[in-house]
Backbone and ligand atoms as CSV (ligand in chain L), in Angstrom:
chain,resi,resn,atom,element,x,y,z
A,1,UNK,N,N,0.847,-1.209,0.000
A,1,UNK,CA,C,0.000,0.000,0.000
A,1,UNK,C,C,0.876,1.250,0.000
A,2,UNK,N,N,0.372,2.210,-0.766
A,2,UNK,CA,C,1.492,3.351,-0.860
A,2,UNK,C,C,0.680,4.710,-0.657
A,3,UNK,N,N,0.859,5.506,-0.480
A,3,UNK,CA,C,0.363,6.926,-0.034
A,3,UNK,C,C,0.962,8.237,-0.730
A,4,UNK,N,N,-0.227,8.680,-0.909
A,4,UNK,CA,C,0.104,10.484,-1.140
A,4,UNK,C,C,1.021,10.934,-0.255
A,5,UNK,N,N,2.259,11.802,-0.475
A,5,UNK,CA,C,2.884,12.499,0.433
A,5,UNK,C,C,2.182,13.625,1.033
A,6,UNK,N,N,1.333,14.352,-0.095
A,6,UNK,CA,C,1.010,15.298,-0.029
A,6,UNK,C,C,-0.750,15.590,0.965
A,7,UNK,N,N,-1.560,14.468,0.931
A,7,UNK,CA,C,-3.032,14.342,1.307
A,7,UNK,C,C,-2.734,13.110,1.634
A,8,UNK,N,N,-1.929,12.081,1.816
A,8,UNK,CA,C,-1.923,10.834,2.724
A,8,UNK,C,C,-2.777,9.998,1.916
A,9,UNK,N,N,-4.073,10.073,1.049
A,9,UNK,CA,C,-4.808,8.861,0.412
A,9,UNK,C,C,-4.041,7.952,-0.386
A,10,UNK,N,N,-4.531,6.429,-0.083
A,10,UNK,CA,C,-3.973,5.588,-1.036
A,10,UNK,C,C,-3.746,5.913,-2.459
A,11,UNK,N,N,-2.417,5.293,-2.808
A,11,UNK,CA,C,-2.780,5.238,-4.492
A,11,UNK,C,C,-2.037,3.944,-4.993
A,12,UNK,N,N,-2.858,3.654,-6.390
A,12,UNK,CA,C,-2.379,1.979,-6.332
A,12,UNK,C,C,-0.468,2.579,-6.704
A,13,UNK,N,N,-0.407,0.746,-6.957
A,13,UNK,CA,C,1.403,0.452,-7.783
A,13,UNK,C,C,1.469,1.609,-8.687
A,14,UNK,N,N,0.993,1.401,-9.553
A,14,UNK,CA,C,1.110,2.509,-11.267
A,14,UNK,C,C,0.940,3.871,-11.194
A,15,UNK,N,N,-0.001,4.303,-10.256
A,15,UNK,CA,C,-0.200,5.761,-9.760
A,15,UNK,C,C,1.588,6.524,-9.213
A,16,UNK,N,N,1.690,5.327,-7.763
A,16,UNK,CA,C,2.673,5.515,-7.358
A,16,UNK,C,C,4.140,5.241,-7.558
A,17,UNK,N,N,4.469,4.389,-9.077
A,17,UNK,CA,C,5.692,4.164,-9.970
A,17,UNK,C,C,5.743,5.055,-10.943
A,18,UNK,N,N,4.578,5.600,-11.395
A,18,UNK,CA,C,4.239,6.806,-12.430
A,18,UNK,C,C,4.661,8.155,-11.712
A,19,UNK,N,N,4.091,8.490,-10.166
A,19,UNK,CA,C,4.557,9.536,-9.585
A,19,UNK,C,C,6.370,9.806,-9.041
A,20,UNK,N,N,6.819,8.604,-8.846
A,20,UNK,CA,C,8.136,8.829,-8.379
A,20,UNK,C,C,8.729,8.912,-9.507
A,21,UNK,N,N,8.587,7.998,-11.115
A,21,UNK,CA,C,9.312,8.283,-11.819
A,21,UNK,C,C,8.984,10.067,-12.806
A,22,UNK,N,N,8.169,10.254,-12.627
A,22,UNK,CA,C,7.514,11.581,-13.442
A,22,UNK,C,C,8.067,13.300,-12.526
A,23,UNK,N,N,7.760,12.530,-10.841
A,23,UNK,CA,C,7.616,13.313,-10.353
A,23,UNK,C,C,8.723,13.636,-8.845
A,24,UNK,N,N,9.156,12.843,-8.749
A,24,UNK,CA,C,10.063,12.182,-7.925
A,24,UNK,C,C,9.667,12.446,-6.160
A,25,UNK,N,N,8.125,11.930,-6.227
A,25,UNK,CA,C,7.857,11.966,-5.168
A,25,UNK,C,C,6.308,11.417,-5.164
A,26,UNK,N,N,6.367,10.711,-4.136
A,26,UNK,CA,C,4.440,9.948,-4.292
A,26,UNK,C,C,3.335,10.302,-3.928
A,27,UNK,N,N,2.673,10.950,-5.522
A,27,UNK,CA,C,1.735,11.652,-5.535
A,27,UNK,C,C,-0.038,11.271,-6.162
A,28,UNK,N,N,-0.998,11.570,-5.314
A,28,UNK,CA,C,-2.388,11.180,-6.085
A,28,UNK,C,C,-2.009,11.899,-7.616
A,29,UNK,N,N,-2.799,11.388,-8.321
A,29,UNK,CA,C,-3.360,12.084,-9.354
A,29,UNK,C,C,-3.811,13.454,-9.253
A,30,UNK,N,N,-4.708,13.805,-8.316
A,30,UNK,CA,C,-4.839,15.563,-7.893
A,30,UNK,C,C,-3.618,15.800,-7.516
A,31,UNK,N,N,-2.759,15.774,-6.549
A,31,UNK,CA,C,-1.551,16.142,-6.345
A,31,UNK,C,C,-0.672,15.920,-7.496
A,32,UNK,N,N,-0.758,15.603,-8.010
A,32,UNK,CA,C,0.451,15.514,-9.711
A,32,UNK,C,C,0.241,16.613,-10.214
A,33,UNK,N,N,-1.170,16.881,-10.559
A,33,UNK,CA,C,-1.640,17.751,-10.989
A,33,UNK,C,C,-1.203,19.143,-10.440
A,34,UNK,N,N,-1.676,19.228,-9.521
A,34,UNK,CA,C,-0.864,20.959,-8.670
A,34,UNK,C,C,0.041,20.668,-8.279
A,35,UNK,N,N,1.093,19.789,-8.352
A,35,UNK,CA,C,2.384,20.150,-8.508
A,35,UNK,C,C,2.942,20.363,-9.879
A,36,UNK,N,N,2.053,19.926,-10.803
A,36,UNK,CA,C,2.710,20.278,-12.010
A,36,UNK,C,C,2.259,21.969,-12.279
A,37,UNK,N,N,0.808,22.800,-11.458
A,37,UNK,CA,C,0.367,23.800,-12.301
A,37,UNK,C,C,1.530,24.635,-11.242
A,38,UNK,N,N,1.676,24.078,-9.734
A,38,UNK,CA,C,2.841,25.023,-9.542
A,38,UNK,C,C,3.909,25.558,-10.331
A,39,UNK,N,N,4.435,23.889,-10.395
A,39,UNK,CA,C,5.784,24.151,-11.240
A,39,UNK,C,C,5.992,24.949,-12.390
A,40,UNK,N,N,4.330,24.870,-13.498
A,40,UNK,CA,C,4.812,25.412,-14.674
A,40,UNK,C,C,4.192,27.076,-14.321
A,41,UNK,N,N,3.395,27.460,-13.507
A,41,UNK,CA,C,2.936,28.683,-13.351
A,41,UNK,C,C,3.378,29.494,-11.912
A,42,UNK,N,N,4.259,29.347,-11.797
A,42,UNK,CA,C,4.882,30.020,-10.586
A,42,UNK,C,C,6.397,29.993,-10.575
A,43,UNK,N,N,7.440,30.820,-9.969
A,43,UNK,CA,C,8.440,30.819,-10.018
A,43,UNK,C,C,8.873,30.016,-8.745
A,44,UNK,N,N,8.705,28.727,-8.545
A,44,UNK,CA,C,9.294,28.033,-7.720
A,44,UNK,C,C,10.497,27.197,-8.576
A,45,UNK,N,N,11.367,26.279,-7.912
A,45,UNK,CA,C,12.394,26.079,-8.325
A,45,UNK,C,C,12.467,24.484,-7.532
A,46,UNK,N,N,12.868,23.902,-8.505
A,46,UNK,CA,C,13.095,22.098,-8.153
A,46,UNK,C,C,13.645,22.254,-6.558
A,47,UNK,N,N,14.104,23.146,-6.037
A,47,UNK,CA,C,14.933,23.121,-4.668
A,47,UNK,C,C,13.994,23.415,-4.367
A,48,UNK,N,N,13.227,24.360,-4.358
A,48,UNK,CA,C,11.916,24.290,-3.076
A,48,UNK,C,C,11.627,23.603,-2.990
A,49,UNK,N,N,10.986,23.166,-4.065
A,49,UNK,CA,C,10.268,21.756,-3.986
A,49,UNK,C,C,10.979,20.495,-3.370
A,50,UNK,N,N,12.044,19.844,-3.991
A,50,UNK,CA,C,12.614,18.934,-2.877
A,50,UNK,C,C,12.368,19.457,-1.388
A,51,UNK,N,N,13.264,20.800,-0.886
A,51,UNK,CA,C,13.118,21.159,0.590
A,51,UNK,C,C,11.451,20.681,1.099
A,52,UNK,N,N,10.787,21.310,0.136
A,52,UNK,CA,C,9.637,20.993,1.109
A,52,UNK,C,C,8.670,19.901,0.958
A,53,UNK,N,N,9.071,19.018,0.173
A,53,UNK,CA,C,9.081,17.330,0.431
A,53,UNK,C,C,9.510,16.890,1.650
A,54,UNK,N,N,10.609,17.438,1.311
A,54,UNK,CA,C,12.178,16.616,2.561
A,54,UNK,C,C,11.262,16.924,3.857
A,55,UNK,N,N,10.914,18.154,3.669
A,55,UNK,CA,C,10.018,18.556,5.275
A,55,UNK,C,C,8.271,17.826,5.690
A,56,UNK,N,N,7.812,17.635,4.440
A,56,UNK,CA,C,6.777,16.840,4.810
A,56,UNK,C,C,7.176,15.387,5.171
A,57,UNK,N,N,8.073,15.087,4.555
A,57,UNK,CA,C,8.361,13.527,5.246
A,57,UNK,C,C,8.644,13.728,6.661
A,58,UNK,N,N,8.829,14.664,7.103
A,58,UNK,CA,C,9.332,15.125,8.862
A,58,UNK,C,C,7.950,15.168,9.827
A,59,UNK,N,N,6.918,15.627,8.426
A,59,UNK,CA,C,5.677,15.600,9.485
A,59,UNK,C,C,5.361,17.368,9.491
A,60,UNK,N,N,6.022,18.054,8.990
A,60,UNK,CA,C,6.158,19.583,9.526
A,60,UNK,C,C,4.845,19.905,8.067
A,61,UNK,N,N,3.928,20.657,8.884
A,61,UNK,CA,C,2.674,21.305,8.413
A,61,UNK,C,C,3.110,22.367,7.148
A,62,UNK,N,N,3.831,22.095,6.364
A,62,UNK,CA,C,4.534,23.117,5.910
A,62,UNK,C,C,3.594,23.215,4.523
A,63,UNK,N,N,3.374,24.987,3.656
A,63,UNK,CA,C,2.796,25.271,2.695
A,63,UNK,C,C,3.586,25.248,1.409
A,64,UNK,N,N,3.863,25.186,0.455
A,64,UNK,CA,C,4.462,25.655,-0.693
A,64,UNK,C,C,4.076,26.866,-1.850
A,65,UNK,N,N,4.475,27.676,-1.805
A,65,UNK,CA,C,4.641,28.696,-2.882
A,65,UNK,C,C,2.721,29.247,-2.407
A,66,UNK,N,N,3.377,29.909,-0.898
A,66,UNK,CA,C,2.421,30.294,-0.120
A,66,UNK,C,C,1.979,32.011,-0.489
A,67,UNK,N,N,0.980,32.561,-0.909
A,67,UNK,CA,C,0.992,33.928,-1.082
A,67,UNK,C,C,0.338,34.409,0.403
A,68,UNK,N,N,1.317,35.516,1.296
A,68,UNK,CA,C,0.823,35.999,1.843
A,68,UNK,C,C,0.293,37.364,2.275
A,69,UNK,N,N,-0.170,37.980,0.490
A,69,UNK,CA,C,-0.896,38.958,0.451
A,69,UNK,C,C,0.059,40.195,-0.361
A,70,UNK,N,N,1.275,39.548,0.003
A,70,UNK,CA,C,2.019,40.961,-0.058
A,70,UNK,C,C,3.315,40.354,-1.458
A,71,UNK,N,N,3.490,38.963,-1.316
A,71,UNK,CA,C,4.520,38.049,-2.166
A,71,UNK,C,C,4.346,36.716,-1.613
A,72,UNK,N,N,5.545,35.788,-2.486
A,72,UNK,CA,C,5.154,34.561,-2.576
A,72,UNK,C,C,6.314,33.995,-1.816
A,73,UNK,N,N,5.923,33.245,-0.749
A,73,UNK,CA,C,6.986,32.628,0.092
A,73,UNK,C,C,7.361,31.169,-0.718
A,74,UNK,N,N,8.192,30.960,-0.752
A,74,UNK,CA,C,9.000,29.182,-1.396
A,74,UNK,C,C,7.918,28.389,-0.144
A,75,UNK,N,N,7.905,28.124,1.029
A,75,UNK,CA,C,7.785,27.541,1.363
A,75,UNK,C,C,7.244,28.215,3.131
A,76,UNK,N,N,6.085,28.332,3.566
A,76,UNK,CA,C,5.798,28.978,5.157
A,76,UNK,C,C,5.355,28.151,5.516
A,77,UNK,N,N,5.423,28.290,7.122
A,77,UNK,CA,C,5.250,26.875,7.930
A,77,UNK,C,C,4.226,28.263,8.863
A,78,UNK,N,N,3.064,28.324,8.874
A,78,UNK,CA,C,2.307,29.231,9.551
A,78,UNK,C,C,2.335,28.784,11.049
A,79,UNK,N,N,1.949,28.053,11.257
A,79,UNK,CA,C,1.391,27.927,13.059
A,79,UNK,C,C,3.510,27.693,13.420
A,80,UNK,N,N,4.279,27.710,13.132
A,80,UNK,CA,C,5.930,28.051,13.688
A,80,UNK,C,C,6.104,29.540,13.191
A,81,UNK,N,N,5.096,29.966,12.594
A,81,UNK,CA,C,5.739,31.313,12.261
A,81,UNK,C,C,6.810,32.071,11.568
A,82,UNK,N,N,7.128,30.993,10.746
A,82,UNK,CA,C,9.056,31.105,9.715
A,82,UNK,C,C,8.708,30.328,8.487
A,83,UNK,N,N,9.186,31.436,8.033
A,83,UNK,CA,C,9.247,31.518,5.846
A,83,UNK,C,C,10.650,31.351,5.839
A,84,UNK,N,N,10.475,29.845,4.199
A,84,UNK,CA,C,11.516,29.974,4.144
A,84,UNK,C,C,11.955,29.659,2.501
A,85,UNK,N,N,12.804,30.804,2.482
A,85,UNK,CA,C,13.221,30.696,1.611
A,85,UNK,C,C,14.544,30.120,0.639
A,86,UNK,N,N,14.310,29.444,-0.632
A,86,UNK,CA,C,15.326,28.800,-1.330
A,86,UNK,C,C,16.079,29.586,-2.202
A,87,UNK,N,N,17.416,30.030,-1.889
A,87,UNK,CA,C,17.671,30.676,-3.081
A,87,UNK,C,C,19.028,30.684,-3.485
A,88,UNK,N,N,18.904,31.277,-5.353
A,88,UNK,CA,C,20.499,30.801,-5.489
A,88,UNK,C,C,21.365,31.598,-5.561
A,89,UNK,N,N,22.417,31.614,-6.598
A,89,UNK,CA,C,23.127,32.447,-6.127
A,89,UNK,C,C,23.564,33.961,-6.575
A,90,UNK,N,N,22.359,34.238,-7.154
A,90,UNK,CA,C,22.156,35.706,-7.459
A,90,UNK,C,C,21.860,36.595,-6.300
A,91,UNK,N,N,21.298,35.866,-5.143
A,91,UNK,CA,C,20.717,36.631,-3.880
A,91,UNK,C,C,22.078,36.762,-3.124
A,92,UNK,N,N,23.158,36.152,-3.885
A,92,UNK,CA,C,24.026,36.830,-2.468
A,92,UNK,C,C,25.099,37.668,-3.377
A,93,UNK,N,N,25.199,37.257,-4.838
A,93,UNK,CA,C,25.731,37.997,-5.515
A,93,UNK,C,C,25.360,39.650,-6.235
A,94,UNK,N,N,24.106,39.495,-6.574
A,94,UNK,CA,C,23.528,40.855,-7.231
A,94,UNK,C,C,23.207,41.509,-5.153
A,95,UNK,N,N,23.949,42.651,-5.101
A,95,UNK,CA,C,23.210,43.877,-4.113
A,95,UNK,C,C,21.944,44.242,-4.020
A,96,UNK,N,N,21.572,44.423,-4.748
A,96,UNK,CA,C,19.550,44.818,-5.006
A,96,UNK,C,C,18.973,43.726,-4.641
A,97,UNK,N,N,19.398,42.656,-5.268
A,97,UNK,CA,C,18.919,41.502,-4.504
A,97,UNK,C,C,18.731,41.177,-3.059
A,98,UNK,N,N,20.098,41.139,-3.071
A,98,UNK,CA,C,20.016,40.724,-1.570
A,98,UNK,C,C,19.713,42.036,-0.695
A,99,UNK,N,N,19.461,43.453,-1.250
A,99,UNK,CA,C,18.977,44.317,0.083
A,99,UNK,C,C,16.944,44.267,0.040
A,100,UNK,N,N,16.708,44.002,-1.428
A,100,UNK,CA,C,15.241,43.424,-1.398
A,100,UNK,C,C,14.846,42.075,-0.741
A,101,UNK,N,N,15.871,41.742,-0.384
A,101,UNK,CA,C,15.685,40.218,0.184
A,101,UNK,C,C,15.756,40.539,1.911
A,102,UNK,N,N,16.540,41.382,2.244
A,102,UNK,CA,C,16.611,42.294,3.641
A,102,UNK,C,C,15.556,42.714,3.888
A,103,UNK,N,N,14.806,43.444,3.200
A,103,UNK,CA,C,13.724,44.386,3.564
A,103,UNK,C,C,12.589,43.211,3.603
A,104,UNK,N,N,12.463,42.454,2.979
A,104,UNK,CA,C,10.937,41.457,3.094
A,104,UNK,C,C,11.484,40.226,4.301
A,105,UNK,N,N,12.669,40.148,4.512
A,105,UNK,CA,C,13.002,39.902,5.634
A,105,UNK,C,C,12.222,40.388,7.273
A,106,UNK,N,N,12.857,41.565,7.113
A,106,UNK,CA,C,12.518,42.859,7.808
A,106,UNK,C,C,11.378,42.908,7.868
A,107,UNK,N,N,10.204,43.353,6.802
A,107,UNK,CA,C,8.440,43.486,6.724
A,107,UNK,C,C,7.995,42.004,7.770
A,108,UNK,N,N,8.400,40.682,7.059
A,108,UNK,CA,C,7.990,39.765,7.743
A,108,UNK,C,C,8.274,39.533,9.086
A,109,UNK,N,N,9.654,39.671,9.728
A,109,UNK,CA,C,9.475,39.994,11.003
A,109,UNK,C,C,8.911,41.152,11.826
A,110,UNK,N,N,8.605,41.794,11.500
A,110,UNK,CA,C,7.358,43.257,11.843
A,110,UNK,C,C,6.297,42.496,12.330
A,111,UNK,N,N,5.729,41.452,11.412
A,111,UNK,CA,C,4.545,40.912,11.719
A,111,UNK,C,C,4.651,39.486,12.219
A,112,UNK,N,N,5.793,39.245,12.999
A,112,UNK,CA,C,6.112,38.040,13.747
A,112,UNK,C,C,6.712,36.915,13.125
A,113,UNK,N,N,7.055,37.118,11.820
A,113,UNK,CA,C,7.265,35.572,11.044
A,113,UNK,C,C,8.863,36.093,10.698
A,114,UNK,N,N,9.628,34.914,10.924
A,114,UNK,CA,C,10.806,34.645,11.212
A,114,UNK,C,C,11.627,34.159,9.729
A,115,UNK,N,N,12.419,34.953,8.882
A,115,UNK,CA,C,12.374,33.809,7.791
A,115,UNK,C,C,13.829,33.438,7.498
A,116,UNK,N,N,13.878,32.506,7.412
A,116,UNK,CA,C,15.068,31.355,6.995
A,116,UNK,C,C,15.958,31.150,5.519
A,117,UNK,N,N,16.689,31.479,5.207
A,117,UNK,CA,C,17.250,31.489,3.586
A,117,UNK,C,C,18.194,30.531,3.591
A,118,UNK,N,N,17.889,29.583,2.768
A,118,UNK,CA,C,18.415,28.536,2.414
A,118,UNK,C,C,19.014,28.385,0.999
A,119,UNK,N,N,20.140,28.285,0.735
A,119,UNK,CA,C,21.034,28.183,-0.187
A,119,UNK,C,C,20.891,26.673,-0.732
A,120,UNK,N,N,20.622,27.327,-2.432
A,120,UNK,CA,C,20.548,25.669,-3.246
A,120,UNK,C,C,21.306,24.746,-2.647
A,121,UNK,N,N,23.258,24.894,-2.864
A,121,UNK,CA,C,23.683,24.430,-2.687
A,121,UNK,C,C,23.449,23.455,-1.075
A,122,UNK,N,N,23.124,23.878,-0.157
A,122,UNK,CA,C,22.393,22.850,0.793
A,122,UNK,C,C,21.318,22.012,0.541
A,123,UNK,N,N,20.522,22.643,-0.147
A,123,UNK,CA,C,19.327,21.145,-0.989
A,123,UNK,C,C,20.246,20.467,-1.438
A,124,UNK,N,N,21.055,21.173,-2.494
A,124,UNK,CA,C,21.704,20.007,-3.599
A,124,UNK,C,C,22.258,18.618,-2.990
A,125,UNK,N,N,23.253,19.392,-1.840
A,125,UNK,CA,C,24.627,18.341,-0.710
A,125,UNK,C,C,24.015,18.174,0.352
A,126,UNK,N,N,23.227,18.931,0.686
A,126,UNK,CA,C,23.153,18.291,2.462
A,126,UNK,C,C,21.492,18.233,2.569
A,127,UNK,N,N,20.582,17.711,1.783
A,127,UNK,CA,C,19.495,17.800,2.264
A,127,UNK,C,C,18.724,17.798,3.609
A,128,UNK,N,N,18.807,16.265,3.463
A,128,UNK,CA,C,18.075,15.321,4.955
A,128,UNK,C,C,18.999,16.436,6.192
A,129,UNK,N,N,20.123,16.801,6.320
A,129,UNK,CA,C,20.670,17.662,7.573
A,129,UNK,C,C,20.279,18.664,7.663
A,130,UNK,N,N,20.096,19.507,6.233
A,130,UNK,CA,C,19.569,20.857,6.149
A,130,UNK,C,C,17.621,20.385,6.716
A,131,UNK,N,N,17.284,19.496,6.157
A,131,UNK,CA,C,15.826,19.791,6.820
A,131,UNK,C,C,15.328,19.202,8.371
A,132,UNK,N,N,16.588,18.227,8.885
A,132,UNK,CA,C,16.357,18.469,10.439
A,132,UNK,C,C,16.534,19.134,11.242
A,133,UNK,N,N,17.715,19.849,10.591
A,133,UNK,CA,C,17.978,21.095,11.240
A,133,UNK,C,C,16.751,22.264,11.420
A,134,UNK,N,N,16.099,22.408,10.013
A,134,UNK,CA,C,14.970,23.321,9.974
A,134,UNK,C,C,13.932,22.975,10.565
A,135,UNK,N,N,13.530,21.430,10.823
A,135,UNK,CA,C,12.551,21.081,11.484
A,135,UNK,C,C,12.869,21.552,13.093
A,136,UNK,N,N,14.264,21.192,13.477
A,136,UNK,CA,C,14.277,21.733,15.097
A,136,UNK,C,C,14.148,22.704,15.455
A,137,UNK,N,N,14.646,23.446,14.313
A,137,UNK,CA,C,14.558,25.173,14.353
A,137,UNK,C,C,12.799,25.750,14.565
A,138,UNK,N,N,11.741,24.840,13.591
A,138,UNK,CA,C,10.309,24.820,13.998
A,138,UNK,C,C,9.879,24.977,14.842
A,139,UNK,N,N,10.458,23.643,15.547
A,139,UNK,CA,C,9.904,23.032,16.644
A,139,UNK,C,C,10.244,24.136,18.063
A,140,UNK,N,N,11.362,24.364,18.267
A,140,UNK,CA,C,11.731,25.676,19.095
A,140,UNK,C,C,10.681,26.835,19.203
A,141,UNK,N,N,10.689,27.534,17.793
A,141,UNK,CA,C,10.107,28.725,17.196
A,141,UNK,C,C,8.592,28.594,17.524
A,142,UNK,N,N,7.790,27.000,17.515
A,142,UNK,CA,C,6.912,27.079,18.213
A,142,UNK,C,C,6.277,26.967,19.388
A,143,UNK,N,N,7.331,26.913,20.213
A,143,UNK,CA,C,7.454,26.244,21.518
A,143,UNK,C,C,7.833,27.817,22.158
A,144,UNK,N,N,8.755,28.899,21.748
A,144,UNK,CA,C,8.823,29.548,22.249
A,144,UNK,C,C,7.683,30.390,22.246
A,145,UNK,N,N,7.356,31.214,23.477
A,145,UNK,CA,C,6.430,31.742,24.385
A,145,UNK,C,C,7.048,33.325,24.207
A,146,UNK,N,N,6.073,34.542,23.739
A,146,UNK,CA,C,6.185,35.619,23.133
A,146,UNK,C,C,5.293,36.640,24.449
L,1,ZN,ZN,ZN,-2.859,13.631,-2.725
């Protein structure tokens, strides 16, 4: 028996040999689906997406290519309160970048949410460490008392 990562419902053998090889992760048929309209209609990036696989296998309530009114987070974990973002390496190279990347930093902690920037190169090499690490970092962030 095999399962949605994404909504937990069964899906047979072929669903779920069709999803890992298509998709590289085990998905219903609705979930194939909006991960594919993400992928092709949004600027997310194969690294978010792994990261926030890697984090649902952890169990962590986490959203993908979350709009929260103002822009589009890679990945927010609402009830921990921390956005996080995947990015490469234009954000540390281009200046504008990275001081627009400061300031929505900045806006989001104004309004309590904590956010996290995660460098491809850690999806690429260190996944599974990079996302226990982020999961403990959660788990803290929701535990701490404000
Ligand atoms: Zn599903």
């Amino acid at each position: 028996m095999s399962f949605c990562i994404e909504c937990g419902c069964n899906i047979s053998q072929s669903v779920f040999e069709y999803s890992l090889n298509n998709m590289g992760h085990p998905l219903c048929m609705n979930h194939q689906k909006w991960l594919n309209a993400i992928f092709y209609n949004s600027s997310t990036t194969p690294h978010a997406i792994e990261l926030y696989f890697a984090l649902k296998r952890r169990g962590v309530p986490a959203e993908l290519e979350k709009w929260d009114g103002y822009k589009t987070i890679d990945i927010a974990v609402t009830d921990a309160k921390v956005n996080i973002e995947v990015d490469g390496k234009h954000h540390n190279y281009n200046h504008q970048q990275a001081l627009s990347d400061l300031k929505r930093t900045y806006f989001s902690f104004q309004k309590g949410y904590l956010t996290l920037r995660i460098p491809n190169s850690l999806v690429e090499w260190s996944i599974e460490e990079t996302a226990d690490y982020i999961t403990g970092f959660l788990i803290e962030s929701k535990n701490r008392k404000y």
